[in-house]
Structure formats: structure tokens, C-alpha cells
N, C-alpha and C positions, 0 to 999 in steps of 0.2 A: 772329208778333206776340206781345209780351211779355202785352201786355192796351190797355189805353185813356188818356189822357191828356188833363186839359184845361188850358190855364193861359194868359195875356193881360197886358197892357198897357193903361197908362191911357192915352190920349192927351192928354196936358198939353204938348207939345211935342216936338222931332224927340228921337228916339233917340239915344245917346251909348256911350262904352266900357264904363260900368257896367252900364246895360241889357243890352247884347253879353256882358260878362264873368259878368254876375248871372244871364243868363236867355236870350238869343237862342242863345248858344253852344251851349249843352245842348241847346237844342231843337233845332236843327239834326243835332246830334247823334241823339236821341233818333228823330227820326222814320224812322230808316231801321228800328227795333225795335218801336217802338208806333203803333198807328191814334193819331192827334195832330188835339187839335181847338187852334188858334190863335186865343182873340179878342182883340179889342180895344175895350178896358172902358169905351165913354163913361158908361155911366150910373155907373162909379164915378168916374170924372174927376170929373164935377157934384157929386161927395160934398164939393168942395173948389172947385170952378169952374164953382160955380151962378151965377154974374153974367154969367159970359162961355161961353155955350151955342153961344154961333156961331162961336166961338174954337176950342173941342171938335172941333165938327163936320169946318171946315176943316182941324187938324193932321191926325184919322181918317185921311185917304190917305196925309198924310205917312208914317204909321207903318206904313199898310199898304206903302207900299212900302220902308220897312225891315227890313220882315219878308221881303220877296221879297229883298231886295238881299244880305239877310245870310246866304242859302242855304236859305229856305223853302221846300219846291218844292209850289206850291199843287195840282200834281196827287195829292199824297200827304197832302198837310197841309189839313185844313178852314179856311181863313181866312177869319175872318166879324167883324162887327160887334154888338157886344152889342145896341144897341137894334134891332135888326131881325129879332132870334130875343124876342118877346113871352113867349115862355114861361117864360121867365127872370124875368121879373115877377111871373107866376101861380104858380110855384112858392113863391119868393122871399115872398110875404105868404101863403101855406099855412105855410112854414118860420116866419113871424114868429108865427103864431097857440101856435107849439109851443115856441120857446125860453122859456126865462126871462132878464129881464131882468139878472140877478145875471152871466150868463154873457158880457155884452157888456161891464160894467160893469169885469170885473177885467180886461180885454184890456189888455197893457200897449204892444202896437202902437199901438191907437187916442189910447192917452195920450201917449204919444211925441208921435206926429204930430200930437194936435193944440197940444201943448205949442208944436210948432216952429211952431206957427201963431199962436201967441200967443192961443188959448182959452183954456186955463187952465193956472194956475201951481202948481195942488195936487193931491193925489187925489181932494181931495173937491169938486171943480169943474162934474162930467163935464153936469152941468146945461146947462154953458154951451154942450157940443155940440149939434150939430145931431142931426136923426133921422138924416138918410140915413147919417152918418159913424159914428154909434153903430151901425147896423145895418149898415154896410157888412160885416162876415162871414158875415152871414145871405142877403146879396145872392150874397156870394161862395160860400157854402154850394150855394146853388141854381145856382150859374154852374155846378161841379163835378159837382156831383151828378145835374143834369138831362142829362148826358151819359153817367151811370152809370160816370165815371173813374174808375180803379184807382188811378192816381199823377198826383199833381202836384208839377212841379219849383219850386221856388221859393229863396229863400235864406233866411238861417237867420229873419229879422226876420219872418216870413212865417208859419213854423210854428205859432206859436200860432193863428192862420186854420185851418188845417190839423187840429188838435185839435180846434176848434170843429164847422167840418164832419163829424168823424169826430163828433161829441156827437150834433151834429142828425141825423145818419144812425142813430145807434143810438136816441137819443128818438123818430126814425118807427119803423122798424121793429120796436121796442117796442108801441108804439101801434097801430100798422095792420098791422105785418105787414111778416115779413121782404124788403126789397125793394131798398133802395140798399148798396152795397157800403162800405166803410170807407176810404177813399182815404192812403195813404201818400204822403208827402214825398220829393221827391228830390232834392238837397242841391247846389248846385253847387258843384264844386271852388272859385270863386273868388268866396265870396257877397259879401263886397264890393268894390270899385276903390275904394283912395283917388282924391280929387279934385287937380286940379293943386295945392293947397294942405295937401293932408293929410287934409283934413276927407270925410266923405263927400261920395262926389261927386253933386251937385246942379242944375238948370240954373238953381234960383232964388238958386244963392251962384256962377254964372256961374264954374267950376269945373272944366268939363267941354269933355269932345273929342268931338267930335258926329261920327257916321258919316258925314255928307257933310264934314267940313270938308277943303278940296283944302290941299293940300302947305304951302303958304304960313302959310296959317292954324296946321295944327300947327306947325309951327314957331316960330309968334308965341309960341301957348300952352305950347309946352316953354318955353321958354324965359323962363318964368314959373314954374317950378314949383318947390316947395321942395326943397332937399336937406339934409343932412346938414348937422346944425344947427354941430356945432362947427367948420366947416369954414371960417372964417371967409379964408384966402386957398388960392390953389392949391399953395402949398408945405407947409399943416397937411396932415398924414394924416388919413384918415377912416376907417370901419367902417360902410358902406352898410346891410349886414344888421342889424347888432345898433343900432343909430339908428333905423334905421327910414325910410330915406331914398325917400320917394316912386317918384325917376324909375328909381331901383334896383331896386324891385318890376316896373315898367314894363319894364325891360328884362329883366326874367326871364322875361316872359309874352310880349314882342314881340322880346327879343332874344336866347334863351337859347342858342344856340354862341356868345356871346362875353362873359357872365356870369361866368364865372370871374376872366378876360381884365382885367373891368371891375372887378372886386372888390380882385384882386389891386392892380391898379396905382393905384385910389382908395387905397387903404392905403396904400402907398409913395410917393403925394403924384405919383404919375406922369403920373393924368388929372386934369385938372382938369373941374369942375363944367359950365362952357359947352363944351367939346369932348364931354362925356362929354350934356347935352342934345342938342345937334346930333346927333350917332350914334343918337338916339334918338327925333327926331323924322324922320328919316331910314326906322328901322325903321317907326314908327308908319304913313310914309304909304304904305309898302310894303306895310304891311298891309292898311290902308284902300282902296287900291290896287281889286283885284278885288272889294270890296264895292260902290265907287260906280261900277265897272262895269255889275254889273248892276243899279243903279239907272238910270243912264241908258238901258242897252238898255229897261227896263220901263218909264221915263218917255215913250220915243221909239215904243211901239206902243198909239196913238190908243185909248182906250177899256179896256185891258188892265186895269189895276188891280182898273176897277168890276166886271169879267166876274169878274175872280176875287174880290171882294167877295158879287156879286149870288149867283155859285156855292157859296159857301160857306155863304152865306146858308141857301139851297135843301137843302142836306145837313145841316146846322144845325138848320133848323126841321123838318125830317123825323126826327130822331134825337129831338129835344127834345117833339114833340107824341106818338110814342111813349112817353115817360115819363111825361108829362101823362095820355095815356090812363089807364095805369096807375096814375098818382095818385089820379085822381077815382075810379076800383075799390075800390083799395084802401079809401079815405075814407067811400066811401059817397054821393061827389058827383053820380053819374051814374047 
């Protein structure tokens, strides 16, 4: 074993290729090397889907069983639910007592996203956020750190999170005493999937190819996606690569023995744009294929999910009230 890992998912709805491409992949990867703790983030979801808590609640399985479907193997892998390891909250407002506020403030994640949410429209807005969203990296700080992770995989929008954590871990250990480790980033090959549209792919710009959607569905969805803007009939020549042509990336990742193939003959005005989707929503469900296999074997053993929720839970909150020990020592709290 390399060392320790922790890293999770909001549950704001089912899983999709970006999520798989940004983050599921790696970790599947990843756990045959590192002890891997897998959550799944409702109390960050609430940082944005505080109306709808029962909405939360409800996707939670879905996701856990995307996690199982997508090659998790929960015997190896801790998969648990954020709010049911409480210590993640105890840490979490100890960490808030130590950052300084300057440190949340300059995040240019949090400004992003809550731009897309239409809070605000300048730098000097951050007022109009809420607490939880502003402190969302301190929440995240303690998800990391209460594990004593070495590495978390995330993508590149991510890293400044990352920093941050690494801050609070050197601001305790300054403070109380050398104790949490400095957790490094680990970068996925492919940190984003454009959306069928170009755009980041998103489920709230309805954009996205969801890990259960059966053959039919992708198909609909290819078949919506953009390509190669100058392309305007099947007898213009195109340049997939250098355009920048969506389902061109797509087939390098779900179709790569016949990438060349496709390049080539897009150029030469030989494939056209609907043949050259088809072929590719074809690969797509081939891929999808053995995923929502085992989603259904794991939907079809009565009770399964929860045993491996509840079990992860159990190793989760034993690993995490260890730290906690050790926190309140450190501090002076105990």
C-alpha cells in the first residue's frame, strides 16, 4: 500500500461520464494501491441544496450504487456516507476556529460556482454567500484530514481545496503539534469531459450521459452533440482535433482502435457527422455495458447497498474517532 486516500461525491443527482472520467475511474484504479476511503458528501450537497434535504437523502443510494456499479469493491474500499461519521463536524468547527477568513475569501472555486448560481456577479460580492458554501474547504479540510490521507485524487478545479487543506494542516500542527500529514493532489488524466454540447458537462445544462442511461437513450443523446463547427454538409472536410470537435474526444476515450480511422476519413469528407455519432454511441453503450451490470446485480440483492453503507459507516467512524482522540490531546480538550 502506497499510503491513504480519501475523496467523495456530492449527491445532487445520478452519476454521469464526467463524474466516471473526472473521478470514479481513478479511483477504481487507485484502490488496488491505497487503503481508499470513498464518501459520499451530503452535507456538502446541502452547501447548494439546502431546500431540497429529502431530495439529498433519496439520490445518497443512487450514488452509492454507482460507486459499486463502476468497479468499487466495497471489500477494499470504505464506502460510507458523510453525515453518519459525526466526527466530520467536530473536526470541521475545531478547523473553523483556526482558519482565517482572508483564506476562504480568495477561493476562486467557491467564486466560480457560486457565480454559476447566480450569487454574485463580482469579487466583491462573497457577502451574498451563504456560510456553509464559503466554508465548504474547511468542511472539506476535515473530511480529508480526519482520515489522516496522504492523497486525494480530484481534478484540476479542485486543487485549490487541496492547498487549503494542506494550510489548515500546517496551521494545527503549528499550533498544537505536529499531527496531520500534508495530503497531495492526484490529478486525473482526463479532469474534464466536455458535455454533449461543448460546455462543461453538467446535469443542471442537461448535457450529460448518465451511467445507467440503456442503449436507446445514448443514442438519442449522441445524436445531439456538437461537432465540428465548419462542417456544415458531409462533403466539407473537417479537422476533429484541431476544432475541437466534442464526439471526436469521445471516441478517443471510448473508441481509440479506430481514431485514426475516424480522423483520417473526417478529413477526406469520407465520414460524415451521423454515421461517425452512431459508431459512437454504439461504443459508448458497450462501454456502459458492464457498468449497469453490476448495477443491477447490486440493485437485485435485497438489502446490499445499506450493509455496505452501514459497514463503512462502522470503519469510518472507528478510523475518524481515533483522530478525534487525538485531537482533543493535542488541544487540550480532554
Amino acid at each position: 500500500m502506497k499510503g491513504r486516500i480519501l475523496s467523495g461525491m456530492r449527491p445532487t443527482g445520478r452519476l454521469h461520464l464526467g463524474n466516471y472520467e473526472g473521478a470514479l475511474r481513478n479511483w477504481v484504479a487507485l484502490q488496488e494501491d491505497y487503503e481508499m476511503f470513498c464518501m459520499i458528501a451530503d452535507w456538502h450537497a446541502l452547501t447548494t441544496e439546502y431546500e431540497h434535504p429529502q431530495e439529498v437523502r433519496k439520490i445518497t443510494k443512487e450514488v452509492a450504487l454507482d460507486y459499486v456499479a463502476a468497479g468499487l469493491d466495497p471489500e477494499r474500499v470504505t464506502i460510507f456516507v458523510q453525515s453518519d461519521v459525526k466526527q466530520h463536524a467536530e473536526l470541521h468547527l475545531l478547523f473553523s476556529m483556526i482558519t482565517p477568513t482572508p483564506w476562504l475569501v480568495r477561493n476562486p472555486t467557491i467564486k466560480e460556482q457560486a457565480r454559476a448560481m447566480g450569487l454574485i456577479e463580482d469579487e466583491e460580492e462573497v457577502t451574498k454567500i451563504n456560510y456553509g458554501l464559503l466554508g465548504y474547504p474547511v468542511l472539506q479540510a476535515a473530511d480529508i484530514l480526519i482520515y489522516r490521507a496522504d492523497a486525494v485524487p480530484v481534478g484540476e478545479d479542485q486543487v485549490p481545496h487541496i492547498e487549503l487543506t494542506r494550510e489548515i494542516a500546517r496551521r494545527f500542527n503549528h499550533l498544537y503539534g505536529k499531527f496531520f500529514p500534508e495530503p497531495e493532489p492526484i490529478l486525473t488524466k482526463v479532469p474534464r469531459l466536455p458535455g454533449l454540447d461543448g460546455r462543461k458537462m453538467s446535469k443542471s445544462l442537461g448535457n450529460v450521459v448518465y451511467l445507467s442511461d440503456p442503449p436507446d437513450s445514448v443514442k438519442g443523446k449522441v445524436r445531439t452533440m456538437f461537432t465540428d463547427p465548419m462542417r456544415i454538409k458531409k462533403e466539407d472536410p473537417g479537422d476533429p482535433e484541431v476544432r475541437g470537435c466534442p464526439v471526436f474526444l469521445y471516441h478517443k476515450l471510448y473508441n481509440p482502435n479506430e481514431v485514426l480511422e475516424i480522423e483520417e476519413d473526417c478529413k477526406a469528407a469520407r465520414l460524415g457527422c451521423v454515421e461517425c455519432k452512431g459508431r459512437l454511441a454504439e461504443k459508448l453503450s458497450e462501454f456502459l455495458g458492464p457498468i449497469q451490470e453490476r448495477r443491477r446485480e447490486a440493485e437485485a440483492r435485497e438489502g446490499y447497498i445499506e450493509e455496505v453503507l452501514e459497514e463503512g459507516a462502522r470503519r469510518a467512524r472507528s478510523e475518524a474517532e481515533a483522530t478525534m482522540e487525538k485531537v482533543r490531546e493535542l488541544m487540550g480538550l480532554k
